[in-house]
Biopython code that builds the backbone (N, CA, C, O; Angstrom):
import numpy as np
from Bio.PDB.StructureBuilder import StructureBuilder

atoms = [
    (1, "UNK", "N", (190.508, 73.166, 95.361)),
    (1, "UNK", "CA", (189.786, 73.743, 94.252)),
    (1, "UNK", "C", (190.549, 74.930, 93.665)),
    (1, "UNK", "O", (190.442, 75.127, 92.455)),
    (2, "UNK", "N", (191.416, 75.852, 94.512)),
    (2, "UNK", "CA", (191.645, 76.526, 94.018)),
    (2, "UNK", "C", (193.287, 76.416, 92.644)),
    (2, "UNK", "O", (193.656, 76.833, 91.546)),
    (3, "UNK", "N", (193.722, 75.515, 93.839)),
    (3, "UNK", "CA", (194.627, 75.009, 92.966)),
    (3, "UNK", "C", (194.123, 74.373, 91.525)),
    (3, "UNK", "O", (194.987, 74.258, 90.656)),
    (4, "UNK", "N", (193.121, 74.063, 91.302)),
    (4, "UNK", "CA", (192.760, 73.226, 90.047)),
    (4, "UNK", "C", (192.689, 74.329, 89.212)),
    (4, "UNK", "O", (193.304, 74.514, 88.162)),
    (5, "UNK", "N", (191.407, 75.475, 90.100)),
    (5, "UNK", "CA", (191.583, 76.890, 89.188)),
    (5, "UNK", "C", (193.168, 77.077, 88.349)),
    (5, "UNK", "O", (193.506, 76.823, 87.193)),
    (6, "UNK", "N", (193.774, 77.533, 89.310)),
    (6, "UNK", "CA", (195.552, 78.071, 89.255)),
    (6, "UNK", "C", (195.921, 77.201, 87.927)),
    (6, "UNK", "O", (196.171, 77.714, 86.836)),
    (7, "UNK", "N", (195.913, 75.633, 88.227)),
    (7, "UNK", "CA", (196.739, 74.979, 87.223)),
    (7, "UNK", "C", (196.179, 74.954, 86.326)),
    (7, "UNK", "O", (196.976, 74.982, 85.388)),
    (8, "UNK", "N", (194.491, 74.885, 85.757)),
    (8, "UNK", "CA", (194.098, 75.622, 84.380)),
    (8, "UNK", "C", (194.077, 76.464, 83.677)),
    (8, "UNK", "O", (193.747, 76.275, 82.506)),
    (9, "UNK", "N", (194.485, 77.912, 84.228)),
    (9, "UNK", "CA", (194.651, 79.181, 84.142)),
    (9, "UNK", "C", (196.127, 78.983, 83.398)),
    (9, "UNK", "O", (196.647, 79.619, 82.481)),
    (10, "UNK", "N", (196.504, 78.047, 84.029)),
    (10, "UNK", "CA", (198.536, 78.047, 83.466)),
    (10, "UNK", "C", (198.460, 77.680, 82.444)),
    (10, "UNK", "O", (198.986, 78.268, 81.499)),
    (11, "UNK", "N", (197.724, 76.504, 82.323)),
    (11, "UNK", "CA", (197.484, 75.702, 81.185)),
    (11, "UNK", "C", (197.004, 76.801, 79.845)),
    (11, "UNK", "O", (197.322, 76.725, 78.658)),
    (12, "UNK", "N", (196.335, 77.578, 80.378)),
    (12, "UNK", "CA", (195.667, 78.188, 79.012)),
    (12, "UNK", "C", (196.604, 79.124, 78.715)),
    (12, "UNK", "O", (196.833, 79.371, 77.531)),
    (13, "UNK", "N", (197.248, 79.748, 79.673)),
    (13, "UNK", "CA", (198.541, 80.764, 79.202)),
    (13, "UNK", "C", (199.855, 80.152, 78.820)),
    (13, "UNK", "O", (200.781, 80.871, 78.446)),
    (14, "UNK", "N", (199.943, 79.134, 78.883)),
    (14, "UNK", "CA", (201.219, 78.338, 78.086)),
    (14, "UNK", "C", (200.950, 78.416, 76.640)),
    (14, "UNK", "O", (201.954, 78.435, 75.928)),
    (15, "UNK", "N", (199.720, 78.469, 76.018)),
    (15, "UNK", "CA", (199.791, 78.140, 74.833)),
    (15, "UNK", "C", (200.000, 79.635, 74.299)),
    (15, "UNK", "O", (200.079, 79.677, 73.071)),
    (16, "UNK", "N", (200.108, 80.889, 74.955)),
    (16, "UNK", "CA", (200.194, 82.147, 74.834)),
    (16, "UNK", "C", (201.624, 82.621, 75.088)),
    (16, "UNK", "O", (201.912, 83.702, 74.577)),
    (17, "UNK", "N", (202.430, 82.083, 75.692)),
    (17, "UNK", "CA", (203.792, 82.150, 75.519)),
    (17, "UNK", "C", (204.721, 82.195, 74.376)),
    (17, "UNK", "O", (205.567, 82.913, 73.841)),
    (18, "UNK", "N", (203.928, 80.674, 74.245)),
    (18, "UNK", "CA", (204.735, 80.448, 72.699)),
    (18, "UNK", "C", (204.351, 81.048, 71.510)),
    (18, "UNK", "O", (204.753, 80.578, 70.446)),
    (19, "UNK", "N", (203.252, 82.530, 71.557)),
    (19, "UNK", "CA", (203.196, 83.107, 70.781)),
    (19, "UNK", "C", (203.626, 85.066, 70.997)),
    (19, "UNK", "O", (203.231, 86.160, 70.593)),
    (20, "UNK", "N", (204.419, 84.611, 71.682)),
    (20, "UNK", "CA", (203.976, 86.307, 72.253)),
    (20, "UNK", "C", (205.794, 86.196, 73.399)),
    (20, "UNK", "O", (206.253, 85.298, 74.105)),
    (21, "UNK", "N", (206.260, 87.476, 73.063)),
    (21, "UNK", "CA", (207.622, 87.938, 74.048)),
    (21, "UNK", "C", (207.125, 88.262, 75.432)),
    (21, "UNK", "O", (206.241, 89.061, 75.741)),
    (22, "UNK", "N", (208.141, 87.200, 76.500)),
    (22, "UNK", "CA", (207.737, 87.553, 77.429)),
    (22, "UNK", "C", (208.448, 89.062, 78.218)),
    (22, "UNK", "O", (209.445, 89.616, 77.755)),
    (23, "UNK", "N", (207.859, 89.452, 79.214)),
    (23, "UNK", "CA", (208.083, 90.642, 79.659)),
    (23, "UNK", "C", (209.007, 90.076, 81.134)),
    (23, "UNK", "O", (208.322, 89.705, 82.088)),
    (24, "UNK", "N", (210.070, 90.046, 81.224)),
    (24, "UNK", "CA", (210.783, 90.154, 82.520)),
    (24, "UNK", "C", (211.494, 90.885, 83.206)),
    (24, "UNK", "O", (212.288, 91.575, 82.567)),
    (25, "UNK", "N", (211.501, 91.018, 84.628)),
    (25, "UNK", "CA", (212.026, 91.924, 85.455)),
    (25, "UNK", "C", (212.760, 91.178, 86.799)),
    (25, "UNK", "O", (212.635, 89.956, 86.876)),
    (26, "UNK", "N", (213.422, 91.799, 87.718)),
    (26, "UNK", "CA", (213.575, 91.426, 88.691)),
    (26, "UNK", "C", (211.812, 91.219, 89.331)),
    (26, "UNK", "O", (210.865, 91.689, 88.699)),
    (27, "UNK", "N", (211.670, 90.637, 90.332)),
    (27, "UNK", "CA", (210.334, 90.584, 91.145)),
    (27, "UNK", "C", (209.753, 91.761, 91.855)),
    (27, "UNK", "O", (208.627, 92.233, 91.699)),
    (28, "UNK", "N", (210.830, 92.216, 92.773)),
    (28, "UNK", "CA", (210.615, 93.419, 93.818)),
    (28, "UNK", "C", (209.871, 95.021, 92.484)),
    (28, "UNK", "O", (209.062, 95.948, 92.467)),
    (29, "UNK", "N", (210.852, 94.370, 91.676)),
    (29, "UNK", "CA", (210.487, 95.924, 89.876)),
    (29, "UNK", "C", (208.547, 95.518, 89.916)),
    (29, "UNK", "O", (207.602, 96.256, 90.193)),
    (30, "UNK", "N", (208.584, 94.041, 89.506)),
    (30, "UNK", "CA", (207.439, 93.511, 88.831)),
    (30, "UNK", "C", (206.481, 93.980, 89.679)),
    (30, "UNK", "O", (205.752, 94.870, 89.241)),
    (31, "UNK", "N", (206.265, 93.477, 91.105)),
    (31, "UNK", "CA", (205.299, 94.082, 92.301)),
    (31, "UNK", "C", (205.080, 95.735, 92.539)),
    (31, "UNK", "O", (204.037, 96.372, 92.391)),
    (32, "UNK", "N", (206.190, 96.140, 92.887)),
    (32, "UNK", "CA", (206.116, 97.477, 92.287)),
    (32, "UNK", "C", (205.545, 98.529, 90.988)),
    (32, "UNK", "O", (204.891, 99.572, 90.979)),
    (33, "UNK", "N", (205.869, 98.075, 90.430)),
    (33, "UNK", "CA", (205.471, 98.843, 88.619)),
    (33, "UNK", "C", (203.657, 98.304, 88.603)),
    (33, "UNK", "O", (202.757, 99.123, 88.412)),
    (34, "UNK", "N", (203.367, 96.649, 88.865)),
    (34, "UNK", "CA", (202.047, 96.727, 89.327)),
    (34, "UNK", "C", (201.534, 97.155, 89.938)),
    (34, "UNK", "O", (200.373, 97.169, 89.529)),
    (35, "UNK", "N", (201.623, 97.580, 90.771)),
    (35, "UNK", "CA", (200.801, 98.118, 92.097)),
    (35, "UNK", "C", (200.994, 99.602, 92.024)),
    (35, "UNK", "O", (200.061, 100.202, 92.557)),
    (36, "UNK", "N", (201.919, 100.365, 91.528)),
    (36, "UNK", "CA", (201.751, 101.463, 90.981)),
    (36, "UNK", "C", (201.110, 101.848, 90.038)),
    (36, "UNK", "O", (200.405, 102.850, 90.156)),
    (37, "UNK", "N", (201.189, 101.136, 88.825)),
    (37, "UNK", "CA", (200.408, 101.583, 87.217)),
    (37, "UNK", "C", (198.883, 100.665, 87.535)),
    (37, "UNK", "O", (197.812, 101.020, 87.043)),
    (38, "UNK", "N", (199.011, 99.608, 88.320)),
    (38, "UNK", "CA", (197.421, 98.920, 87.791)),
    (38, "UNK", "C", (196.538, 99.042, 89.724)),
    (38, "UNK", "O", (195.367, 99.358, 89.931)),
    (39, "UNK", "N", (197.324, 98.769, 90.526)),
    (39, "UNK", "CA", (197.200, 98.998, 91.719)),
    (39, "UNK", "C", (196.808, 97.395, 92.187)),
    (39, "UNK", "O", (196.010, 96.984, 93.030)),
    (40, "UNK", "N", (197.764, 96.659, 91.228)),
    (40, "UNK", "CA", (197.696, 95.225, 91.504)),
    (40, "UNK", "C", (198.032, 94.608, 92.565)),
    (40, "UNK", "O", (199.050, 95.274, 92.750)),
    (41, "UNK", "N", (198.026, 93.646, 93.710)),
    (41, "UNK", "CA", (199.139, 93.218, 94.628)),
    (41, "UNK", "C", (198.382, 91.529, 94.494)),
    (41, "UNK", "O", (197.264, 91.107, 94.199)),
    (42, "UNK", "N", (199.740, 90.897, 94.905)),
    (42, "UNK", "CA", (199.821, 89.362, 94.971)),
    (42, "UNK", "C", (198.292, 88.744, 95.923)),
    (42, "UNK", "O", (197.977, 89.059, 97.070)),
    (43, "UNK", "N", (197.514, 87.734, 94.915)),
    (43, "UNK", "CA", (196.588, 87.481, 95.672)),
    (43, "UNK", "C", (196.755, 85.639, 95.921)),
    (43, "UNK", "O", (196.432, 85.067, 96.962)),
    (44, "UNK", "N", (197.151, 85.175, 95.077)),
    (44, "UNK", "CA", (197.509, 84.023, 94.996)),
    (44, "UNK", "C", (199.090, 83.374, 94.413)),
    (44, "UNK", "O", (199.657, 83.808, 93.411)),
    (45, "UNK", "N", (199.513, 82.476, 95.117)),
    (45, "UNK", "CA", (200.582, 81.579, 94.430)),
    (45, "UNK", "C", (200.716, 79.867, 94.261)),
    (45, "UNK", "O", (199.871, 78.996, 94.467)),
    (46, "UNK", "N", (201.508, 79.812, 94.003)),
    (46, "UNK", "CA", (202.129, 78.278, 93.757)),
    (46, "UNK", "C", (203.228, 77.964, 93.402)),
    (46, "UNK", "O", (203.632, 78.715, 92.514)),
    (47, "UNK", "N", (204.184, 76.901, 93.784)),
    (47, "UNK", "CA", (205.221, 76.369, 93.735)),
    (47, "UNK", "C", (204.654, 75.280, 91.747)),
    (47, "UNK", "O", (203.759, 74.543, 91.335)),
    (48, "UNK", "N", (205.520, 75.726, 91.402)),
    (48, "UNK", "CA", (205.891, 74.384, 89.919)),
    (48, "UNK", "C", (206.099, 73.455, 90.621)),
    (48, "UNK", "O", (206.244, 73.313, 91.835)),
    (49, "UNK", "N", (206.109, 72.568, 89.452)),
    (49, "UNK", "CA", (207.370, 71.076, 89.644)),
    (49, "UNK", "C", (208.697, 71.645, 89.151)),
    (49, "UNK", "O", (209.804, 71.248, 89.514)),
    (50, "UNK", "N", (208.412, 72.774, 88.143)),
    (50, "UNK", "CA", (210.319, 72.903, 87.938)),
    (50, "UNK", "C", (211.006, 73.716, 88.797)),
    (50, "UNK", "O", (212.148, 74.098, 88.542)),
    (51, "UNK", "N", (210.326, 74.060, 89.939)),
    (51, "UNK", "CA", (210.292, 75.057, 91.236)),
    (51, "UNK", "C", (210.413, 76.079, 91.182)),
    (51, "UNK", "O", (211.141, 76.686, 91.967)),
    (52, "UNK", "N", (209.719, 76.668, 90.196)),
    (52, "UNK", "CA", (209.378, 78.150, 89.881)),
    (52, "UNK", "C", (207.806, 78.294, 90.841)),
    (52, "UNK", "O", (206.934, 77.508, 91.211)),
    (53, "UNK", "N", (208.040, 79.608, 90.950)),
    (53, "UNK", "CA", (206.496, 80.343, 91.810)),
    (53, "UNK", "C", (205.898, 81.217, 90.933)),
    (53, "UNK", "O", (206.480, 82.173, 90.420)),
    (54, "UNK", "N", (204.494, 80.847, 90.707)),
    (54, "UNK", "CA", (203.626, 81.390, 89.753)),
    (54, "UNK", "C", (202.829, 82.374, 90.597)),
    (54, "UNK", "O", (202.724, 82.244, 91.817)),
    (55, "UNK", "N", (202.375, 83.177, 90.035)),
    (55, "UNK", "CA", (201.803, 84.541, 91.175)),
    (55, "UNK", "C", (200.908, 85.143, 90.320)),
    (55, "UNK", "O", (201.067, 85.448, 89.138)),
    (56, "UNK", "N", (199.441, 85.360, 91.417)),
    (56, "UNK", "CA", (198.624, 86.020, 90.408)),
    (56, "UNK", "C", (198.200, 87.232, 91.121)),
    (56, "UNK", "O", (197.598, 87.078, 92.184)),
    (57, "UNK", "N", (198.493, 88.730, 90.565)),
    (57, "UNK", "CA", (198.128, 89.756, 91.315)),
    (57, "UNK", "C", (197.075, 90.008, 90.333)),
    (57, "UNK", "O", (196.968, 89.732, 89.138)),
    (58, "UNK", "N", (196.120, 90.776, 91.409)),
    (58, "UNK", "CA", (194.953, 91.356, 91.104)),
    (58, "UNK", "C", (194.754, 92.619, 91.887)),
    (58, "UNK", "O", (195.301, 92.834, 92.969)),
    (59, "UNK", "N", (193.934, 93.444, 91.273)),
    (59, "UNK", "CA", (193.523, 94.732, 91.841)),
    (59, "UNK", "C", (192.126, 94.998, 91.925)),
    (59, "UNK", "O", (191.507, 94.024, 91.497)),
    (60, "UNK", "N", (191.285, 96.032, 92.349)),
    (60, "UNK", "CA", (189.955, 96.228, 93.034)),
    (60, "UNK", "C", (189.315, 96.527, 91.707)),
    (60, "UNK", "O", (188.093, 96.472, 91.562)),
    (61, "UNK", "N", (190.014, 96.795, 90.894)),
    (61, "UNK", "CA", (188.619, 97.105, 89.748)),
    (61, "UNK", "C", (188.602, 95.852, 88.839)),
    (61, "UNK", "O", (187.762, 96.020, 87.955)),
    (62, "UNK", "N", (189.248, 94.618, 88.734)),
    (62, "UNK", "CA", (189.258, 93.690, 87.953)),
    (62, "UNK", "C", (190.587, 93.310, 87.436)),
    (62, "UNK", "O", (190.948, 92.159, 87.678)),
    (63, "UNK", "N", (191.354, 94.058, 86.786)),
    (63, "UNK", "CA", (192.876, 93.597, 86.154)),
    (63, "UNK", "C", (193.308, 92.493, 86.818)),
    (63, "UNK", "O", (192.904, 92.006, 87.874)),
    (64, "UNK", "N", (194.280, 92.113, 85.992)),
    (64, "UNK", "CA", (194.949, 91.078, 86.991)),
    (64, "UNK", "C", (195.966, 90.521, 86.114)),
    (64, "UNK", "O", (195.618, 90.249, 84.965)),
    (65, "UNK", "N", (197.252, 90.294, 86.496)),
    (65, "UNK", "CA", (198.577, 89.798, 86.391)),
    (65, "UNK", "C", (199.094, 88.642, 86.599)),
    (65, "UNK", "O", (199.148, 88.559, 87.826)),
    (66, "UNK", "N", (199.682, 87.302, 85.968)),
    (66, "UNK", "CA", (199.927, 86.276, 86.044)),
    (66, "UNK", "C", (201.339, 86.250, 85.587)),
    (66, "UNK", "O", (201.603, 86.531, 84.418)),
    (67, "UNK", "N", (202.539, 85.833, 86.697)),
    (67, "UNK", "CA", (203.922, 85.777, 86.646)),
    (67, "UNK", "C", (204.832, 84.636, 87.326)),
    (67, "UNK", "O", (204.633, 83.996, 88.358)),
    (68, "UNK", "N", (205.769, 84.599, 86.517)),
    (68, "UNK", "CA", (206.378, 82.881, 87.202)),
    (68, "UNK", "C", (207.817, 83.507, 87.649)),
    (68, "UNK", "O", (208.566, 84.083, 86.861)),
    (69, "UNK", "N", (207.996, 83.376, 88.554)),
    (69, "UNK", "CA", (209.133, 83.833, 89.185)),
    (69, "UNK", "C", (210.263, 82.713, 89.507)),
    (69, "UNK", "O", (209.991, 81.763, 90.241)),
    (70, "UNK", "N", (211.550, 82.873, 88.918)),
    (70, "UNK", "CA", (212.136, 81.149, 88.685)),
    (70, "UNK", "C", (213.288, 81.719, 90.363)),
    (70, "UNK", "O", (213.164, 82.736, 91.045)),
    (71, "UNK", "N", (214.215, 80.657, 90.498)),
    (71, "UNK", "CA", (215.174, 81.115, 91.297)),
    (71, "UNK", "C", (215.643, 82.158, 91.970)),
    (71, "UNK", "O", (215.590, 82.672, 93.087)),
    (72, "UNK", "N", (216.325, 82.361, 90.469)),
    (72, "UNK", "CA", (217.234, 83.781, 90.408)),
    (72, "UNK", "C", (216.771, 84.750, 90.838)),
    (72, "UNK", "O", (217.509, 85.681, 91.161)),
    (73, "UNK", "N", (214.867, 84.857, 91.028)),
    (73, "UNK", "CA", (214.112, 86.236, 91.177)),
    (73, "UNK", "C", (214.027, 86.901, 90.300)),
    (73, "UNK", "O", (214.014, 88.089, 90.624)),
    (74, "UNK", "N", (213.941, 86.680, 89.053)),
    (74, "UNK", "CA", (213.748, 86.826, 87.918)),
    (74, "UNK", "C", (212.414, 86.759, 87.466)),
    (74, "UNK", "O", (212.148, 85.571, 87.284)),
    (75, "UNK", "N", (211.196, 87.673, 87.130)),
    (75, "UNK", "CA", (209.756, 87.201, 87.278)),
    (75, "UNK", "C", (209.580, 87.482, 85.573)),
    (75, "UNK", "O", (210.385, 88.217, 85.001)),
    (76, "UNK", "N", (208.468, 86.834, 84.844)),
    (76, "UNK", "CA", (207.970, 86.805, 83.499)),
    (76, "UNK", "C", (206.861, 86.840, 83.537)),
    (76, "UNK", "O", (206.404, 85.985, 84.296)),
    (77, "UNK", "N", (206.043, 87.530, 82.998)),
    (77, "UNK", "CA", (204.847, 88.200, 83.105)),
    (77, "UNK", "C", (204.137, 87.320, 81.961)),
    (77, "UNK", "O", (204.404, 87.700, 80.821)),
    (78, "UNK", "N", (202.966, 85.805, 82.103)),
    (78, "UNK", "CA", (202.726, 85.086, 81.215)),
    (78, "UNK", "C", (201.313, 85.644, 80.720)),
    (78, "UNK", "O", (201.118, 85.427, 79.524)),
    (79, "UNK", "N", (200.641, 86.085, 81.155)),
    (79, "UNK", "CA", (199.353, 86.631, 80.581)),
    (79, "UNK", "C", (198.907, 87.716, 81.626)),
    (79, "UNK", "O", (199.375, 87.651, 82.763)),
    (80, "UNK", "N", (198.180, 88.534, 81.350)),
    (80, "UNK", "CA", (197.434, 89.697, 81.836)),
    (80, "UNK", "C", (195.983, 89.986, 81.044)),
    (80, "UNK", "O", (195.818, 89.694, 79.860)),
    (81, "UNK", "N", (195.082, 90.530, 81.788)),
    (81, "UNK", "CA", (193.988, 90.598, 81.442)),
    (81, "UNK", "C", (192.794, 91.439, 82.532)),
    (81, "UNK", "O", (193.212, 91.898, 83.595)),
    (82, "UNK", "N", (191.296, 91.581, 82.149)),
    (82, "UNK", "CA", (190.473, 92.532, 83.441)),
    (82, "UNK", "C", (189.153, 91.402, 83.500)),
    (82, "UNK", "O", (188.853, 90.429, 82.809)),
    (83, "UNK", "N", (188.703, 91.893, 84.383)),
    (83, "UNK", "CA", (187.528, 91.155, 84.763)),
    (83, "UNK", "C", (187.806, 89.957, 85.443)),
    (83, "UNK", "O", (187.207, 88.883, 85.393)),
    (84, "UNK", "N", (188.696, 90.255, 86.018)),
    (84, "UNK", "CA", (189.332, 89.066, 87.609)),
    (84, "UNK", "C", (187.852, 88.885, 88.621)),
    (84, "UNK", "O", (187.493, 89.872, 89.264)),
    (85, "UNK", "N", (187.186, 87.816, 88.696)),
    (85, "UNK", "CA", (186.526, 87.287, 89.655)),
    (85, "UNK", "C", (186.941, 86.154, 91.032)),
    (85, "UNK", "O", (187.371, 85.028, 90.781)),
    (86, "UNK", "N", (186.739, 86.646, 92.479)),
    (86, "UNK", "CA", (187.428, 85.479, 93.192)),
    (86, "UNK", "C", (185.889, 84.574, 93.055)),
    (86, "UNK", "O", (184.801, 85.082, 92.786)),
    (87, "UNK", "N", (186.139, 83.214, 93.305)),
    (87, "UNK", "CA", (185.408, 82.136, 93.244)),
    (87, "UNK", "C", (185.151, 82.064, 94.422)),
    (87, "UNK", "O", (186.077, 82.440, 95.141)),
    (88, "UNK", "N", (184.039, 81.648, 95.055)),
    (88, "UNK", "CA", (184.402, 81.103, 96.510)),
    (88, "UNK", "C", (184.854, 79.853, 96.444)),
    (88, "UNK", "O", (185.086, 79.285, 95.377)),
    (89, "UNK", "N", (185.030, 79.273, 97.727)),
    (89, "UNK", "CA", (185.427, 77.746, 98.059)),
    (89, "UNK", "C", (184.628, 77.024, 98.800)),
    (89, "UNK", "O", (184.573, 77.113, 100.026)),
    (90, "UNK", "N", (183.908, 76.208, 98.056)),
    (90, "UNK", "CA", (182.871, 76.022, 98.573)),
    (90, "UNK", "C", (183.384, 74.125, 99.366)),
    (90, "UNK", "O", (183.197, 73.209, 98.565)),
    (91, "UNK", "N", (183.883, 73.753, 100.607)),
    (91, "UNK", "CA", (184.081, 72.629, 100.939)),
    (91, "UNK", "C", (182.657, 71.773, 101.042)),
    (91, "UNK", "O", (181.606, 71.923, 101.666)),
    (92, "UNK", "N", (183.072, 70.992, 100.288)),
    (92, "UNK", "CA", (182.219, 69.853, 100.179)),
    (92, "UNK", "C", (182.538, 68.115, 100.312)),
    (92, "UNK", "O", (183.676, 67.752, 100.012)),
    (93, "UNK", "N", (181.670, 67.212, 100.697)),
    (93, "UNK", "CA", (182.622, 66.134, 100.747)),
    (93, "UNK", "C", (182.238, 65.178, 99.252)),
    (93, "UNK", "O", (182.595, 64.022, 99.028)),
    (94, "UNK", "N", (181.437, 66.046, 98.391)),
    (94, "UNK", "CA", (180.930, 65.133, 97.186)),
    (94, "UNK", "C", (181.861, 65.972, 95.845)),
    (94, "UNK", "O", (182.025, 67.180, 95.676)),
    (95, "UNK", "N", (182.358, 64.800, 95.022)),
    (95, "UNK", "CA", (183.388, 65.935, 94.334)),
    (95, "UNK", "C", (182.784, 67.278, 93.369)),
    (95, "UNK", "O", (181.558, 67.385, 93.350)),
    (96, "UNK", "N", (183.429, 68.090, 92.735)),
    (96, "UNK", "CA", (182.821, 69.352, 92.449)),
    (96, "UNK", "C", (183.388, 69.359, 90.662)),
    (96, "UNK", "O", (184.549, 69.546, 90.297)),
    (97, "UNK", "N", (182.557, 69.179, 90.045)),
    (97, "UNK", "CA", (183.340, 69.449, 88.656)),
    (97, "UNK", "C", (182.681, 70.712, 87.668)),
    (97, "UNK", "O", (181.567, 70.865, 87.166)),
    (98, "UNK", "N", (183.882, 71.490, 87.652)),
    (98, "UNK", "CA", (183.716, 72.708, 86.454)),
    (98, "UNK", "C", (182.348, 72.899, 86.082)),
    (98, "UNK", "O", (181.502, 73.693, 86.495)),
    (99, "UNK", "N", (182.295, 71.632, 84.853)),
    (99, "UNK", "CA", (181.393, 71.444, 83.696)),
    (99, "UNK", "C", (180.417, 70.188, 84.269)),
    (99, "UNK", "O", (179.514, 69.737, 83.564)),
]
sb = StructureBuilder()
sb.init_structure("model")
sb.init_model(0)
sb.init_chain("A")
sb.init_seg("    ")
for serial, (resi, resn, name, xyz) in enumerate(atoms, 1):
    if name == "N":
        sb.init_residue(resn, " ", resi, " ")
    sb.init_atom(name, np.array(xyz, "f"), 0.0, 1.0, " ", f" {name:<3s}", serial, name[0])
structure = sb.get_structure()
């Protein structure tokens, strides 16, 4: 489930890329500069198919940071935003849909 979260979340910030400069840094900068200015740290990830790692930090009052980190360690900051909620996970054996 959570992964379904993750890969819709991408989905909706792809179409925000292609309107907007992305912000990149080395990774170790990116974690840092968050967690200093927003008091963000890594709460979730995922591997791509183009084998980039997508990373979503969040912090205690809501903010939260979404970044794809390719190879090189090179991270791009694809959307940001507040009012970060965790979902629970609710295991079930009957399937679970959104809507």
């Amino acid at each position: 489930m959570a992964r379904i979260w993750l890969l819709a979340a991408t989905l909706i910030c792809v179409g925000t890329l292609a309107q907007a400069q992305s912000v990149c840094h080395q990774r170790a900068e990116f974690i840092t500069e968050l967690g200093k200015k927003y008091r963000e740290a890594p709460v979730a990830y995922g591997l791509t198919s183009a084998g980039k790692v997508i990373e979503v930090l969040t912090s205690g009052t809501g903010s939260w940071t979404m970044i794809v980190t390719s190879t090189d360690g090179t991270s791009c900051a694809v959307a940001a935003g507040e009012s970060w909620a965790k979902v629970p996970i609710i295991v079930s054996t009957a399937p679970n849909y959104i809507f």
